[in-house]
C-alpha positions as CSV (number, residue, x, y, z in Angstrom):
1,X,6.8,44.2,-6.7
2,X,7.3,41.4,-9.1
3,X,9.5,39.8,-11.3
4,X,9.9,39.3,-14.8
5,X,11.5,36.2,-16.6
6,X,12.5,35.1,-19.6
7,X,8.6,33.3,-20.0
8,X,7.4,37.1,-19.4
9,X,5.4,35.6,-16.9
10,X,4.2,37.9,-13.6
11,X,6.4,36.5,-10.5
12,X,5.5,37.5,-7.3
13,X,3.7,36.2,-4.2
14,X,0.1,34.9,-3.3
15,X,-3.0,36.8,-0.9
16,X,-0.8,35.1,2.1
17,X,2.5,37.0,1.2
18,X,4.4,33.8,0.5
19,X,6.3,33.9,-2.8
20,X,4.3,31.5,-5.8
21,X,5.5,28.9,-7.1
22,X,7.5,30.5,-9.6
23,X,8.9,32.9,-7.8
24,X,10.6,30.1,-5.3
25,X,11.6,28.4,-8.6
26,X,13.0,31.5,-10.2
27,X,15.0,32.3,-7.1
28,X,16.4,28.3,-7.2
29,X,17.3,29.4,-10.1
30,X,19.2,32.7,-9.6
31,X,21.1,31.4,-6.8
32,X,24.3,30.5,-8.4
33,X,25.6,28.3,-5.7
34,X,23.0,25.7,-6.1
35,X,23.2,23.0,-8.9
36,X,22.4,19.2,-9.3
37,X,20.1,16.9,-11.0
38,X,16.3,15.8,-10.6
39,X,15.6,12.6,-11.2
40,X,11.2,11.6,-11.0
41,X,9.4,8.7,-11.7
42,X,5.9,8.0,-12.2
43,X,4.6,11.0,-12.8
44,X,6.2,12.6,-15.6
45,X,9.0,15.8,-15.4
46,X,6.5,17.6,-13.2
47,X,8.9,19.2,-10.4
48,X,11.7,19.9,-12.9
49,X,9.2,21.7,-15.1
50,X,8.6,24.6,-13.2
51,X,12.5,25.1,-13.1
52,X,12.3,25.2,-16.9
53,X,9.7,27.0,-17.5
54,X,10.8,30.2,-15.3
55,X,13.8,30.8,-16.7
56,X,17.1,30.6,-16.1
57,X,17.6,26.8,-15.6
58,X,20.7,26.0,-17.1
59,X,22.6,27.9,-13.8
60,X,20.4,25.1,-11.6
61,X,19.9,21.6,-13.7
62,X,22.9,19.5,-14.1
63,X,20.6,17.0,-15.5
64,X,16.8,15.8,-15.6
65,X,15.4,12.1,-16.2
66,X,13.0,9.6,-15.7
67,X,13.7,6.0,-15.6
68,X,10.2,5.5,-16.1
69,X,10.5,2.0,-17.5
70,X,11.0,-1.0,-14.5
71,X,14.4,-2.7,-16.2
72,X,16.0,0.6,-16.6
73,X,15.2,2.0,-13.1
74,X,16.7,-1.3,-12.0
75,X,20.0,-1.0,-14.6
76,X,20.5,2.3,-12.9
77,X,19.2,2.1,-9.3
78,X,19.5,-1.5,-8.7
79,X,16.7,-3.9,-8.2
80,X,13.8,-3.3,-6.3
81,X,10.6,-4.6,-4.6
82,X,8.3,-1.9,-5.3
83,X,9.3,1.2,-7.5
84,X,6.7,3.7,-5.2
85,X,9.0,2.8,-1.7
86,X,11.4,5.0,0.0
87,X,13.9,2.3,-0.3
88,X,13.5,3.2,-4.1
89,X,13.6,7.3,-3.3
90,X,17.2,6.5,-1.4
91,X,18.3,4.3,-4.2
92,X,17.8,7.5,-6.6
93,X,18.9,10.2,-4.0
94,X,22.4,8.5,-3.2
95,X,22.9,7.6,-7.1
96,X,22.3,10.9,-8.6
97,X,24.0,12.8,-5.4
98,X,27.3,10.6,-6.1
99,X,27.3,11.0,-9.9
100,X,27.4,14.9,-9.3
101,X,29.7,14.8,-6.8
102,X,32.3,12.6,-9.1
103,X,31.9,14.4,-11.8
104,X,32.1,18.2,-10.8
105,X,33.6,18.9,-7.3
106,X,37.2,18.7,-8.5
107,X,36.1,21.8,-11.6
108,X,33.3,23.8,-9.5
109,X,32.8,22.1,-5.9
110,X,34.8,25.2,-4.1
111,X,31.9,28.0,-5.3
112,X,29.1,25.0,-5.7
113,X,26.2,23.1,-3.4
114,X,25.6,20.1,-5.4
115,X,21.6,18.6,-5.0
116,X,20.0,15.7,-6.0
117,X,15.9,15.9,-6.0
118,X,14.0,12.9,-6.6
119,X,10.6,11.4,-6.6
120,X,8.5,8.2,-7.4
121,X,4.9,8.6,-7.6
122,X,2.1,6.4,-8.1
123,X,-0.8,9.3,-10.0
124,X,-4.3,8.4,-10.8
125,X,-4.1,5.5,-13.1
126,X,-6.8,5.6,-16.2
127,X,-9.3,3.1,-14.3
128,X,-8.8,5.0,-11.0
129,X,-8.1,1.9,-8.6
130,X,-4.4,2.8,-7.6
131,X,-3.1,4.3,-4.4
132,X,-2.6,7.8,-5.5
133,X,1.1,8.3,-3.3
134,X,4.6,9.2,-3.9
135,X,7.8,9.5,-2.5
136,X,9.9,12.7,-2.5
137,X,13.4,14.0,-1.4
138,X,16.4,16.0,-1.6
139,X,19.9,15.1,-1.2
140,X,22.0,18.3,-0.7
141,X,25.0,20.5,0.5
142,X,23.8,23.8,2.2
143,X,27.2,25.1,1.3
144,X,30.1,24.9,-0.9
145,X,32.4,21.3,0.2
146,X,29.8,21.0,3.3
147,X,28.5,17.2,4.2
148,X,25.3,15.8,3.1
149,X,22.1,17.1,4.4
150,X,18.6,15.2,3.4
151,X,15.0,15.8,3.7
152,X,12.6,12.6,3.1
153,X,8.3,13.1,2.6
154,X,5.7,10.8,2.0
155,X,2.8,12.3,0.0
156,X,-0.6,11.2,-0.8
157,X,-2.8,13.1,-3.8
158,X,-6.4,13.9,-3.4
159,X,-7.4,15.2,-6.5
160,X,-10.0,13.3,-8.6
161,X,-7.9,13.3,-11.8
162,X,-4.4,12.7,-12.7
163,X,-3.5,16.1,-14.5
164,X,-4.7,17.8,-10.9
165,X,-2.6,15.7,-8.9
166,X,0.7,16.0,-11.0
167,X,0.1,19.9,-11.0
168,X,0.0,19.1,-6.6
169,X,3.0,17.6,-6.9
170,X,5.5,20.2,-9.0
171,X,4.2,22.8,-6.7
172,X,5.1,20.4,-3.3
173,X,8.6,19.5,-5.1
174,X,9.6,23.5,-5.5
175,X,8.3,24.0,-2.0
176,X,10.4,21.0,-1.2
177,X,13.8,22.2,-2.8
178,X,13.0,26.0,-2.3
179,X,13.2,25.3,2.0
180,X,15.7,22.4,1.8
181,X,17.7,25.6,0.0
182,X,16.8,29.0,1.7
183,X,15.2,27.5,5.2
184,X,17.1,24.7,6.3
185,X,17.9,27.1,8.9
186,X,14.6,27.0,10.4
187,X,13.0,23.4,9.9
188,X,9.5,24.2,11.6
189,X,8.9,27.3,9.1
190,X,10.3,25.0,5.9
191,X,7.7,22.1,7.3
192,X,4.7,24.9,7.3
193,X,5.8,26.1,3.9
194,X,5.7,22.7,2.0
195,X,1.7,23.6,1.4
196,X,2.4,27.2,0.0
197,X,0.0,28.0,-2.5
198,X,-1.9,24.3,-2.1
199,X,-4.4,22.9,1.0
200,X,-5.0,19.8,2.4
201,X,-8.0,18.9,0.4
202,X,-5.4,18.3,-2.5
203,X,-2.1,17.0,-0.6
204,X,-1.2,15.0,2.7
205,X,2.1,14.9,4.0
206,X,1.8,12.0,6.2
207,X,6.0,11.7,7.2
208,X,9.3,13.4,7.1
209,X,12.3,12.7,8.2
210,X,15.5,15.5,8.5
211,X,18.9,14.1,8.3
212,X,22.5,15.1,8.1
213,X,24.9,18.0,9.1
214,X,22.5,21.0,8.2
215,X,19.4,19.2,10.8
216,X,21.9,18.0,13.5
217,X,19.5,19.6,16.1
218,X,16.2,18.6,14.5
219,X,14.2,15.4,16.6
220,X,11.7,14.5,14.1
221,X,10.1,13.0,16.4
222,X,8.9,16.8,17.1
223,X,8.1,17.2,12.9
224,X,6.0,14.5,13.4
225,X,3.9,16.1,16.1
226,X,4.1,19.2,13.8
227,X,2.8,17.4,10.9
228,X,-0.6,16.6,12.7
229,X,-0.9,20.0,14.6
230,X,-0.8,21.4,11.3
231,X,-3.3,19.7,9.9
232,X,-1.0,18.5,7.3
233,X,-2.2,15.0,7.9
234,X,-4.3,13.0,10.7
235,X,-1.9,10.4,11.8
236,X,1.5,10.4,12.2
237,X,4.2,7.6,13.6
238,X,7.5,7.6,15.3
239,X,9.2,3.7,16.2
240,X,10.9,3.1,19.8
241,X,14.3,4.3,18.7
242,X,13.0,7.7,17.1
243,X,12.8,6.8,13.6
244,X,9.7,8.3,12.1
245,X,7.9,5.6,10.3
246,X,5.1,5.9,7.1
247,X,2.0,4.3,8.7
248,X,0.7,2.6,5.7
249,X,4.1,0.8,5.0
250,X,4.5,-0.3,9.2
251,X,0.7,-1.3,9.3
252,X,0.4,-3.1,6.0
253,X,-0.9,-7.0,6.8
254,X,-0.3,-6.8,10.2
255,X,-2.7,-7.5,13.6
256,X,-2.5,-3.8,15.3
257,X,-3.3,-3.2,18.6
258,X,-4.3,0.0,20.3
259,X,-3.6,1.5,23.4
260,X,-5.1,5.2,24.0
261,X,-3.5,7.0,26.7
262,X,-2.1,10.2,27.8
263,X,0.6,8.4,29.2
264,X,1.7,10.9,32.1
265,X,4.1,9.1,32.8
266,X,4.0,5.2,31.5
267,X,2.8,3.0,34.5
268,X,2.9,-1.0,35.3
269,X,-1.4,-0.8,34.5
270,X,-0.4,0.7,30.9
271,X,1.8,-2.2,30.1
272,X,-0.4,-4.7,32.3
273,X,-3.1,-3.8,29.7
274,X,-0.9,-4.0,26.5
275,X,0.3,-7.4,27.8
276,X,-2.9,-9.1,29.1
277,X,-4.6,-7.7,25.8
278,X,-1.6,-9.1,23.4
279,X,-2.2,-12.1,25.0
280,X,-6.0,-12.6,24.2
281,X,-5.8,-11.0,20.3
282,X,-2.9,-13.7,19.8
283,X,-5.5,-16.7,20.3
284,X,-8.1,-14.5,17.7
285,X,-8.1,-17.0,14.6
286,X,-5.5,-15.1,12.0
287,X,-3.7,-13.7,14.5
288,X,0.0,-14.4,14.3
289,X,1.3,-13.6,17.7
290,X,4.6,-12.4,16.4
291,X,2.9,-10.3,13.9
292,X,1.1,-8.5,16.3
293,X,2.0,-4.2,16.2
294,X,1.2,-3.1,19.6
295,X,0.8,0.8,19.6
296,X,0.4,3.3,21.7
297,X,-1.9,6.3,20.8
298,X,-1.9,9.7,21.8
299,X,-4.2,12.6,20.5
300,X,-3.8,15.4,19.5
301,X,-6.8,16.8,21.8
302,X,-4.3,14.9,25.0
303,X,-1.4,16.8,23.7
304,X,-3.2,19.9,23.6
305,X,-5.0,19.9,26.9
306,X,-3.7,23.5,28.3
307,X,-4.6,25.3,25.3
308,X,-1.4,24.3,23.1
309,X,1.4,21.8,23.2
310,X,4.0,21.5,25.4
311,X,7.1,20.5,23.8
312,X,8.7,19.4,26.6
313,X,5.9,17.1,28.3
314,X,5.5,15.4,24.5
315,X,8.8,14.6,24.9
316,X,8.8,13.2,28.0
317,X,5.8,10.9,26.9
318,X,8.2,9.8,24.0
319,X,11.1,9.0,25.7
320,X,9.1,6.9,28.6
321,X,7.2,4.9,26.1
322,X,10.7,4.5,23.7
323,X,11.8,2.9,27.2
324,X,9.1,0.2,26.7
325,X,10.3,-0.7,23.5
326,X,6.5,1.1,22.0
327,X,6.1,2.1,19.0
328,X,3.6,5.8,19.0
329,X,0.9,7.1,17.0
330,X,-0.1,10.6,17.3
331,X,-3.5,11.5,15.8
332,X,-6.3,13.9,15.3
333,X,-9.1,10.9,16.1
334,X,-10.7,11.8,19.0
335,X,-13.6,9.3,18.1
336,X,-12.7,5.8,18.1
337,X,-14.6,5.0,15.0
338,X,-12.4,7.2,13.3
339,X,-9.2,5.9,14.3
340,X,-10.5,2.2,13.6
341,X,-11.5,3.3,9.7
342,X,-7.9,4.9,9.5
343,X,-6.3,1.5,10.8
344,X,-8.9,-0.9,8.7
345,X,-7.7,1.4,5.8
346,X,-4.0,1.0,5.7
347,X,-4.4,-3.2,7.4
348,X,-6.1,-6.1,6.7
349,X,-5.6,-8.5,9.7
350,X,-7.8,-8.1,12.6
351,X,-7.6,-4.6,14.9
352,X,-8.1,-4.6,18.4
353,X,-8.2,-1.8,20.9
354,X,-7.4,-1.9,25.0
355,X,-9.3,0.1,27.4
356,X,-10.0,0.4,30.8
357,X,-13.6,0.1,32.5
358,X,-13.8,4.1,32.9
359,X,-13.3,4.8,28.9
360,X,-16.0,2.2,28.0
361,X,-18.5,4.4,29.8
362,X,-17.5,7.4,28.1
363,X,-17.6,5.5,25.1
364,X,-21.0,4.5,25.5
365,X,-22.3,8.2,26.4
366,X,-24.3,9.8,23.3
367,X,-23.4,13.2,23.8
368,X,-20.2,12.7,22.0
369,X,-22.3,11.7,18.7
370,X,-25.1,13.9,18.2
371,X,-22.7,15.5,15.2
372,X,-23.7,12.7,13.4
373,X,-27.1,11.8,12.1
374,X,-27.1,8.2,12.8
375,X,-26.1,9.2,16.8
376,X,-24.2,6.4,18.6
377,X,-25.6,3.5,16.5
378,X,-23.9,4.9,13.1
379,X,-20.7,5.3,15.1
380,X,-20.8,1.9,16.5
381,X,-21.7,0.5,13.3
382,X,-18.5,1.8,12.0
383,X,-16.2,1.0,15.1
384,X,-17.1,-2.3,14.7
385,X,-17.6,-2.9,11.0
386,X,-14.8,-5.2,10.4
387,X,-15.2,-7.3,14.0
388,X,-12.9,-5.0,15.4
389,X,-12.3,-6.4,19.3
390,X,-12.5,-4.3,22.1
391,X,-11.0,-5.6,25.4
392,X,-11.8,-4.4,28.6
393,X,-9.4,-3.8,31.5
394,X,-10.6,-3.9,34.7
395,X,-11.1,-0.8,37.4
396,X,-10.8,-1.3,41.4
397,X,-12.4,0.6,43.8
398,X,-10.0,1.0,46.4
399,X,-12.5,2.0,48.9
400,X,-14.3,-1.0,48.8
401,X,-12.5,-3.6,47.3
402,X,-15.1,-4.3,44.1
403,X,-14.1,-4.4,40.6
404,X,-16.0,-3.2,37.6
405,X,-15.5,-5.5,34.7
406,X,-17.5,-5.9,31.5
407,X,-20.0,-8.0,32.9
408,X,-21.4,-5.6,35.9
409,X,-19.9,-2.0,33.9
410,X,-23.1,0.1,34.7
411,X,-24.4,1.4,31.4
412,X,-26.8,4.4,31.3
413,X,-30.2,2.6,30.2
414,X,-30.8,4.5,26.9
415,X,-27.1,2.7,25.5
416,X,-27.8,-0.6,27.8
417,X,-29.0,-3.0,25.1
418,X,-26.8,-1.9,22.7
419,X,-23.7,-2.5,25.0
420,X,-25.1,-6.5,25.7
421,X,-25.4,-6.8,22.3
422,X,-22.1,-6.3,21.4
423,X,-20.7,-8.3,24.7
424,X,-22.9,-11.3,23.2
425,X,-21.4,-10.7,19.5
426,X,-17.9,-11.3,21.4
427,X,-17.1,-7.4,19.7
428,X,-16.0,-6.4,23.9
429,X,-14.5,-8.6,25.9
430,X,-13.3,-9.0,29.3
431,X,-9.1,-9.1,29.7
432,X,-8.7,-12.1,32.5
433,X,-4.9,-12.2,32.4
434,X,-4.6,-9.4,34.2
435,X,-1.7,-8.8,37.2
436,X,-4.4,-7.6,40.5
437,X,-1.2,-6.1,42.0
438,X,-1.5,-3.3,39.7
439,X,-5.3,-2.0,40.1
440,X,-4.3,0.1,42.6
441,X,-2.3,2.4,40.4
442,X,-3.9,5.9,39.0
443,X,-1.2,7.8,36.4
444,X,-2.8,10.7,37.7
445,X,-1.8,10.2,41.3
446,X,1.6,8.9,39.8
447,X,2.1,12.0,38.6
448,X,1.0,14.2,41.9
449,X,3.7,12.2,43.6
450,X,6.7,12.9,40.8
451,X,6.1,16.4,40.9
452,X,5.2,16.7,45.4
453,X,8.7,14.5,45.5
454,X,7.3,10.9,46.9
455,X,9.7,8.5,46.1
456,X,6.9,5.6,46.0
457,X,6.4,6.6,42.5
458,X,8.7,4.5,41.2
459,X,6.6,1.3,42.5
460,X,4.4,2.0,39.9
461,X,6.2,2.1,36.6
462,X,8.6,0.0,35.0
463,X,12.5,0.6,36.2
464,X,13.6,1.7,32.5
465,X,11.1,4.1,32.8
466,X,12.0,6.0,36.3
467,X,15.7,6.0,35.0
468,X,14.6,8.0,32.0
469,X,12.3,10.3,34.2
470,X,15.3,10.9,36.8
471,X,18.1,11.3,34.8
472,X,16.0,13.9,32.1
473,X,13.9,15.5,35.0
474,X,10.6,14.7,33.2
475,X,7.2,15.6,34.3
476,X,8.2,18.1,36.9
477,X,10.8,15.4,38.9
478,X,13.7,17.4,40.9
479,X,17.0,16.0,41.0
480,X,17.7,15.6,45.2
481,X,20.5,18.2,45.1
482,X,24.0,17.3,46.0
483,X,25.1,17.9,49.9
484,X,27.5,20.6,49.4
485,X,31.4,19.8,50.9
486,X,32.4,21.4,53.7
487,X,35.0,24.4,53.4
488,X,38.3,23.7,53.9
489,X,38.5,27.0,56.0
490,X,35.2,26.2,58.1
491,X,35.7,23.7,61.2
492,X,32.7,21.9,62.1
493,X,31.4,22.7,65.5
494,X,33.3,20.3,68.3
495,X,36.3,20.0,66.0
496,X,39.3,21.6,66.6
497,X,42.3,21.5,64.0
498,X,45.6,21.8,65.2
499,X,47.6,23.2,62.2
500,X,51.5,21.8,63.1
501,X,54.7,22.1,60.2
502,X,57.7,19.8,59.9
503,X,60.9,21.4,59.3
């Protein structure tokens, strides 16, 4: 079945039985509770357009503009740092929410859902040297007098020319308003229908945040995870107190370092390593130590171990590390090089990564580079192309007391050479600050004795982090159940009660 506007254009739904574009605008449009104002900047009237051009708009737009010009945006807005920001997106969203609330909820705001949509995008410039990005949102009521609900994305255009990527993003704005309107309901379905009727090789949604009344329930702490498992971008990041963060704002001129782990649970050796390694990149010439982003890293191919992921063992992994103040970086780069040409990308400043002894061997194996035609040597030569440092943590065997340690690590023969090459080039280096009380703990084993009941488990990992583990019940830890009170009508064997009255 489809629909026909007022453009006599066909409206229905594409091979994936999704509605189009302009079928989600034309039923924006028909839906006579919804009205508000779009505001975009950057690159031209592109969301708004569709609303136009399907018919019906004038039930839907109280107003469209574009403060395209820097000293109006800031007479209207307020003055700003960069006009592509979120700070500038909020600026917008709150300005044009308010107007439309002052100026038609006393005549229409018992029967109306007032919106604001807004965006700032930076498209293809004519020399082609910009950061192709934007920032997009909506401000809006899901009902009639209800409060505020938001939704927040960061975008980033892939297409070659500027025409392509302002087409990309009208069709991710309707998408955008379309589930903000019709799907709040279910966040996870309005996150997979953001893409309708694009793909990835066009758009990346690398953050989004849900906020307000009508995503009360939602931790976006899970969109973020969903944002990478659906291969809507590689990277995602989440801060210590929950807040999802835009990597390339949070990584911009800063020393990062790396800490891959499953982190099942956090342990004293995880932090050991963070500190001991935080320690040596602060001493690296143009490294500020206060500047220095410590993150931890977990992959996607981690979270997905069993087949799929478990919602409530990421969680866990969250909460523990939030306990240790880390900020968390889930990603779809298994290979290291990978993950170092995504950091070297969106910083500057030097990049380090921690490991222990174990990974550096697996690092150093070639199986895990034959899908590239330059083998282990192209990898490396990327890994390391911008002196990024790898340092080494040290492994004990408990059995005999020896540790390995970048200077006896026994690399296979074929991968030998290589490896003292780049120990001599000072690329992998050795962590000497290390605390040796903690060598003897495995996360694995930590784990074994959470879930048999041991209570020795908590020696090994830090006391914020066994609260949060106790009191939540994470990683298969049972609560000691309560001794139940004895009955007031059972005597305990040897006791007898001599029930007397007073008259």
């Amino acid at each position: 079945m489809t629909i026909k506007t007022t453009t006599n254009r066909a409206i229905g739904t594409e091979n994936n039985g999704r509605p189009n574009t302009e079928r989600k605008a034309l039923q924006v449009n028909l839906d006579q509770r919804r009205y508000g104002s779009f505001a975009e900047i950057g690159a031209g009237q592109e969301v708004v357009r569709w609303f136009f051009q399907v018919g019906g708009a004038a039930g839907t737009i109280a107003k469209s503009m574009s403060a395209y010009d820097m000293a109006v945006s800031d007479s209207i807005y307020g003055e700003c740092r960069r006009y592509v920001s979120r700070q500038r997106l909020e600026d917008m969203l709150a300005h044009e929410h308010q107007l439309n609330l002052d100026r038609l909820r006393e005549s229409r705001g018992d029967s109306t859902a007032f919106f604001a949509f807004a965006d700032t995008v930076s498209a293809r410039n004519y020399h082609g040297t910009n950061d192709c990005h934007g920032w997009m949102g909506i401000r809006f009521q899901a009902h009639p007098r209800d409060q505020d609900s938001q939704i927040i994305i960061h975008v980033r255009m892939l297409d070659d020319d500027n025409a392509a990527q302002q087409e990309a993003i009208g069709i991710v704005g309707v998408n955008l308003i379309f589930g903000a309107f019709f799907l709040n309901h279910e966040p996870e379905q309005l996150l997979e229908s953001l893409l309708d009727n694009l793909n990835r090789r066009r758009i990346e949604i690398d953050m989004i945040e849900f906020s307000g009344i009508a995503f009360r329930h939602v931790d976006n702490r899970v969109m973020s995870l969903r944002l990478v498992q659906q291969g809507y971008t590689d990277a995602a990041m989440f801060s210590a107190t929950g807040e999802v963060l835009q990597p390339a704002e949070v990584l911009y001129k800063r020393p990062v370092l790396v800490e891959r782990g499953s982190f099942r649970p956090v342990t004293y050796v995880n932090m050991d390593m963070l500190r001991a390694a935080q320690d040596k990149f602060a001493k690296e010439s143009g490294v500020e130590a206060n500047q220095i982003l410590s993150v931890a890293e977990i992959t996607m191919k981690n979270l997905t171990a069993n087949g799929e992921v478990d919602l409530r063992d990421f969680l866990a992994r969250a909460e523990t590390l939030a306990a240790c103040g880390l900020t968390v970086l889930i990603s779809n780069y298994f290979e290291y090089y990978r993950l170092a040409y995504y950091l070297a990308k969106h910083s500057k400043k030097k990049i380090a990564l921690v490991m222990g002894a174990a990974s550096v061997l697996e690092l150093m194996d070639e199986k895990y580079y034959t899908s590239l035609e330059g083998g282990i040597l192209e990898s490396f030569g990327r890994l390391f192309k911008n002196d990024l440092k790898l340092y080494v943590y040290p492994l004990l065997n408990r059995a005999t007391g020896q540790m390995t340690t970048v200077q006896n690590l026994e690399v296979e023969s074929g991968t030998k050479k290589l490896y003292e090459y780049l120990v001599d080039r000072g690329n992998i280096e050795a962590l000497d600050s290390f605390d040796p009380e903690h060598l003897r703990t495995f996360s694995r084993e930590v784990l074994q004795q959470i879930q048999n009941g041991d209570p020795n488990w908590t020696k090994h990992v830090p006391a914020a982090v066994a609260e949060v583990i106790q009191r939540r019940g994470f990683f298969g830890f049972k609560k000691p159940k309560t001794p139940a009170m004895p009955s007031l009508t059972t005597t305990p064997p040897g006791v007898n009660i001599v029930l007397s009255s007073t008259k």
